[in-house]
Every structure is written in structure tokens, then in C-alpha cells.
C-alpha positions in Angstrom: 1.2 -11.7 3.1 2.3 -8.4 2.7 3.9 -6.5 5.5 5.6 -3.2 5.7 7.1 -1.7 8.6 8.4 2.0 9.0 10.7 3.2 11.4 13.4 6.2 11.8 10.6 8.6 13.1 11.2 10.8 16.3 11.2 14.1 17.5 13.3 16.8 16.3 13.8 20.5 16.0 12.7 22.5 13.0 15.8 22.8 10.9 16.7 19.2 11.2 16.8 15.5 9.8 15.1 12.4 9.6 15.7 9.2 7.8 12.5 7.2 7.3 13.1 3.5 6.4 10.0 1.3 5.5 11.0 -2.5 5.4 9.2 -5.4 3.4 8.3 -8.7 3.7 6.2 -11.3 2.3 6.7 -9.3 -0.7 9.6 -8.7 -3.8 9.5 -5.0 -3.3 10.9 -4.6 -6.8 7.3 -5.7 -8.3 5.3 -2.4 -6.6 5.6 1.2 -6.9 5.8 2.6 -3.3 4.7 5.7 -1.7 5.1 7.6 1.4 2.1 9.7 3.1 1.5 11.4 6.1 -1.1 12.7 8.3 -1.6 15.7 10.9 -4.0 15.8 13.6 -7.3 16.4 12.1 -6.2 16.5 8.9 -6.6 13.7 6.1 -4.0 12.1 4.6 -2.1 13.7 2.4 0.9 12.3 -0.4 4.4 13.2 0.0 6.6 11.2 -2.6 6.0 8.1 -4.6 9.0 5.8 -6.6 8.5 3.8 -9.6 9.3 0.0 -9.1 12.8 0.4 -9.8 13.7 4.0 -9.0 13.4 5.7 -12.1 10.8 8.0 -11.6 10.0 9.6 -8.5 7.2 12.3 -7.7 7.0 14.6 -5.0 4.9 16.7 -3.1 5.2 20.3 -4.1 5.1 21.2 0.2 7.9 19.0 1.1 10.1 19.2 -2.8 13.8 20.0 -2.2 13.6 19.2 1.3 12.6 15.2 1.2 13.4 12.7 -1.0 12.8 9.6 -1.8 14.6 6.4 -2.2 14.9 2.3 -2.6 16.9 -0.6 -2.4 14.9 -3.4 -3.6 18.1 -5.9 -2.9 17.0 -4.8 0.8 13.6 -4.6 0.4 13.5 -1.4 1.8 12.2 2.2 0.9 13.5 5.3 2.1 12.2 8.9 2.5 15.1 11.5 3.5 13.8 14.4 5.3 15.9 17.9 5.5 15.2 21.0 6.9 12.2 20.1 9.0 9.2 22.2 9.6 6.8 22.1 12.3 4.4 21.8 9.9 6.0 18.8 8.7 4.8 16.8 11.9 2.2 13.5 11.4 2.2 10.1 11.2 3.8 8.9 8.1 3.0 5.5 6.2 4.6 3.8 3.7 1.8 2.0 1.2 2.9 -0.3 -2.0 1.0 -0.7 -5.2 0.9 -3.5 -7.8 -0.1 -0.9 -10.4 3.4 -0.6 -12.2 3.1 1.9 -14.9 4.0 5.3 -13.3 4.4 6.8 -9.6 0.7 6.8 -7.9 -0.1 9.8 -5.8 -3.8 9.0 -4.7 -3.9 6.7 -1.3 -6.7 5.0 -3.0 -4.4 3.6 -5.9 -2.8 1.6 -2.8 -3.4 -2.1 -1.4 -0.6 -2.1 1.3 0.0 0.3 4.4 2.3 0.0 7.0 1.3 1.2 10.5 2.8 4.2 10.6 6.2 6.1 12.1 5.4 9.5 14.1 7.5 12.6 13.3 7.2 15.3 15.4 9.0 18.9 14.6 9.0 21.5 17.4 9.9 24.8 16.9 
């Protein structure tokens, strides 16, 4: 059974840093390709960054690239989304999902099987 677990998420002023951590179990994180997403209030959700099995390729979102990125330690079984210079805008729930699709990053939610339950960021201005 697959279980993934974010946490680091908070509230913080626009300008700032977070540290998202999304830890596995049930699960050798170095067979999936991992993603983080978010979502606003009313709003759907939307990809941020995604990382290859093993690290090497990464893809971003173009609204969050050069302020977040994204990380793993599979020897920890954990995945990691740095977040810099915050935005109000940047505020939502954010999941962490894994994939047993292995070739590439995967940017669409739908190419996921596992979710976590989400951390909330909040940003205020």
C-alpha cells in the first residue's frame, strides 16, 4: 500500500520560504517518477514540478520556474519541493502524487496513481 504524506506547509509572507517534504511508504520511491501539484480555491489542479525516478530530469511549471524547485532522496524515501520568493498567488493545497510510468517526468494529474492528502500554503501579502 502506497502512502505519501506531505508536510512543511504554513503561512508565510510573500517574499518568503517553504520547504515542502512528501514522505513514502509502502513503496521504494526510487521505482516512480513523482510530482508535486497544487490547488487554489476554485480553481482545478494545476502542475508545478515533476522528477524522474532518480533525479535526472526535472520539469517545472513555467509560473513557479526559478522560484521552486524540486528534489529527492530516495535513500529517505522522501521528495522535496523548495519554494522561494513566495507569491500570494502561490497559495493552495499542494499534493505530492507518484507514478509507475518511468520513462520521462509526467505533468498531467491523470498520469498519476498515488496522492497524498495534501499540505496548505498560504502567502499573505
Amino acid at each position: 500500500q502506497v502512502q505519501l504524506v506531505e508536510s512543511g506547509g504554513g503561512l508565510v509572507q510573500a517574499g518568503g520560504s517553504l520547504r515542502l517534504s512528501c514522505a513514502a511508504s509502502g513503496v521504494t520511491l526510487s521505482s516512480y517518477s513523482m510530482g508535486w501539484f497544487r490547488q487554489a480555491p476554485g480553481k482545478e489542479r494545476e502542475f508545478v514540478a515533476a522528477i524522474s525516478p532518480r533525479g535526472a530530469s526535472t520539469s517545472i511549471s513555467g509560473s513557479v520556474k526559478g522560484r521552486f524547485t524540486i528534489s529527492r532522496d530516495n535513500a529517505k524515501n522522501t521528495l522535496y519541493l523548495q519554494m522561494n520568493s513566495l507569491k500570494p498567488e502561490d497559495t493552495g493545497v499542494y499534493y505530492c502524487a507518484a507514478t509507475g510510468l518511468l520513462r520521462r517526468t509526467y505533468t498531467r494529474a491523470d498520469e498519476y496513481g498515488f496522492w497524498g492528502q495534501g499540505t496548505q500554503v498560504t502567502i499573505s501579502s
